[in-house]
C-alpha positions as CSV (number, residue, x, y, z in Angstrom):
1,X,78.9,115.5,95.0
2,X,81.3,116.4,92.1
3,X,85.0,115.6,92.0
4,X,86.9,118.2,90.9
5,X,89.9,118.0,88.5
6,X,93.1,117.8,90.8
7,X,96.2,119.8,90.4
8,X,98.8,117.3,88.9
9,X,101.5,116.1,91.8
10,X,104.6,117.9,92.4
11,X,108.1,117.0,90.7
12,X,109.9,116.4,94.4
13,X,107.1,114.3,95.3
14,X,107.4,111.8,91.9
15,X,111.2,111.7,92.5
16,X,110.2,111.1,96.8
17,X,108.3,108.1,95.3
18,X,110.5,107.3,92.6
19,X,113.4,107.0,95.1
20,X,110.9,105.1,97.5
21,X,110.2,102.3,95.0
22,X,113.8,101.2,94.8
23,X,113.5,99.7,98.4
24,X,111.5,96.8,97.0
25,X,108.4,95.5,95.9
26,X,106.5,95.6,98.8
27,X,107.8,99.0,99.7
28,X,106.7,100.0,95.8
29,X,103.2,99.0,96.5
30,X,102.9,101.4,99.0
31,X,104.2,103.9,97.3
32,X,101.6,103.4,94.4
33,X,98.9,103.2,96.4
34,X,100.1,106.2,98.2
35,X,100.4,108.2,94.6
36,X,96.8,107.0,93.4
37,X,95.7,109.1,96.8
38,X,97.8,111.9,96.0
39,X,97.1,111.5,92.3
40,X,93.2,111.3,92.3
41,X,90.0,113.3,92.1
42,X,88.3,112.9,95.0
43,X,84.7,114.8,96.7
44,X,84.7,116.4,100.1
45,X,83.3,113.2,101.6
46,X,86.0,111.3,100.1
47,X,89.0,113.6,101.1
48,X,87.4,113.4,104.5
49,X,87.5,109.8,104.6
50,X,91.2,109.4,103.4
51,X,92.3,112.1,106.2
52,X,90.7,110.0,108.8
53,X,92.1,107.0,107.9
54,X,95.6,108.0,107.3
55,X,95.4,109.3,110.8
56,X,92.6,111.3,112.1
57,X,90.4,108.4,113.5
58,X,89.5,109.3,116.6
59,X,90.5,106.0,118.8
60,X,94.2,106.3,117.0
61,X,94.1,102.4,116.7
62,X,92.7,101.7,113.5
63,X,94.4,104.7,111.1
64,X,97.2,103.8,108.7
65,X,99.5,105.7,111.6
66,X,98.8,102.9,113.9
67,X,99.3,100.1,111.5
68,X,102.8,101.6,110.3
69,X,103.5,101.5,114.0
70,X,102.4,97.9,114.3
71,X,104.3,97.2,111.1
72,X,107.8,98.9,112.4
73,X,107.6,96.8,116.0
74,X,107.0,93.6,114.2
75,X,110.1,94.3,111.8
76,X,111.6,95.2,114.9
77,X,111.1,91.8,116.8
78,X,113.3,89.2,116.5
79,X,110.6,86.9,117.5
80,X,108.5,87.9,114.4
81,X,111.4,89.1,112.1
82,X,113.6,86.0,111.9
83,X,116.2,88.3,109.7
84,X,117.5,90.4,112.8
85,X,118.2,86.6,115.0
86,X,121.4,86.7,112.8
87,X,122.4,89.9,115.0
88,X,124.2,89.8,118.2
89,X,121.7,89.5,120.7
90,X,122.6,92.9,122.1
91,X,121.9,94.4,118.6
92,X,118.7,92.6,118.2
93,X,117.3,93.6,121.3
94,X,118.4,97.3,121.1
95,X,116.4,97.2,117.7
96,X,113.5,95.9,119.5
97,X,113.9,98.7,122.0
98,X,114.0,101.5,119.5
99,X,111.2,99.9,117.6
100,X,108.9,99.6,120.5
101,X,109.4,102.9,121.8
102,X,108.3,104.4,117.9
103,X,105.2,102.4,118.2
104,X,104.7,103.8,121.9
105,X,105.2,107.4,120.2
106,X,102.9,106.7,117.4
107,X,100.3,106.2,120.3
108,X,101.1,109.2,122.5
109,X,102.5,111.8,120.6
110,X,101.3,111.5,117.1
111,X,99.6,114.3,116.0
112,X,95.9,112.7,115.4
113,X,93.8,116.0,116.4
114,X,95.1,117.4,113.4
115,X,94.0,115.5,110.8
116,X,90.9,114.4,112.8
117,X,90.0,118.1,112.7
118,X,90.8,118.4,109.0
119,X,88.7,115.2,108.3
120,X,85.8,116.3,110.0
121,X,85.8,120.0,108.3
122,X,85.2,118.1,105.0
123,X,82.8,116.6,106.2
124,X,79.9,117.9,104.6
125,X,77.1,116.5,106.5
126,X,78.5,118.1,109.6
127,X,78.2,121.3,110.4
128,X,81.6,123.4,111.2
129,X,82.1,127.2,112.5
130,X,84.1,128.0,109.7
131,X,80.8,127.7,107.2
């Protein structure tokens, strides 16, 4: 399969990453990984592949959505993020609380179907009623 020459990123989305990347190294990595994705030239099967994993697997456990989610309850926890202890308890635990019920959202309400749709209509080697 070709790749195909992609149109060149938008100026709001280089200034969405630009102001991204002042957060911090790690949050900068992201963001450059996130930019190669949006930067490259990728084949059907490839652009198929990247919408599944950024959140169109089909269990909803092992996409980039799910590992955000796991990443935001951890920062949340003041038993794995020994940054918020310095909080009130009270604080700490409503943090906790929020953060938990994101993850618990990620999981129920997260629009998966959507990208697991897309994914598989790029999919060349399955067939699709749109062909």
């Amino acid at each position: 399969m070709a790749t195909h020459t992609a149109a060149p990123v938008t100026d709001d989305m280089r200034d969405h990453a630009a102001l991204l990347t002042s957060y911090g190294p790690a949050v900068a990595k992201v963001v450059t990984g996130l930019m190669e994705i949006a930067e490259g030239e990728w084949t059907a099967q490839q652009t198929s592949d990247l919408l599944a994993v950024f959140g169109g697997l089909n269990d909803g456990h092992d996409d980039l959505l799910a590992l955000i989610a796991a990443v935001v309850q951890r920062l949340g926890n003041p038993a794995t993020n020994p940054g918020l202890r310095e909080l009130t308890p009270r604080r700490a635990q409503h943090i906790r609380s929020l953060t938990r019920q994101y993850a618990a959202y990620d999981t129920d309400f997260a629009p998966r179907g959507l990208l697991c749709e897309a994914a598989g209509t790029a999919d060349l080697d399955c067939p699709h009623p749109t062909d």
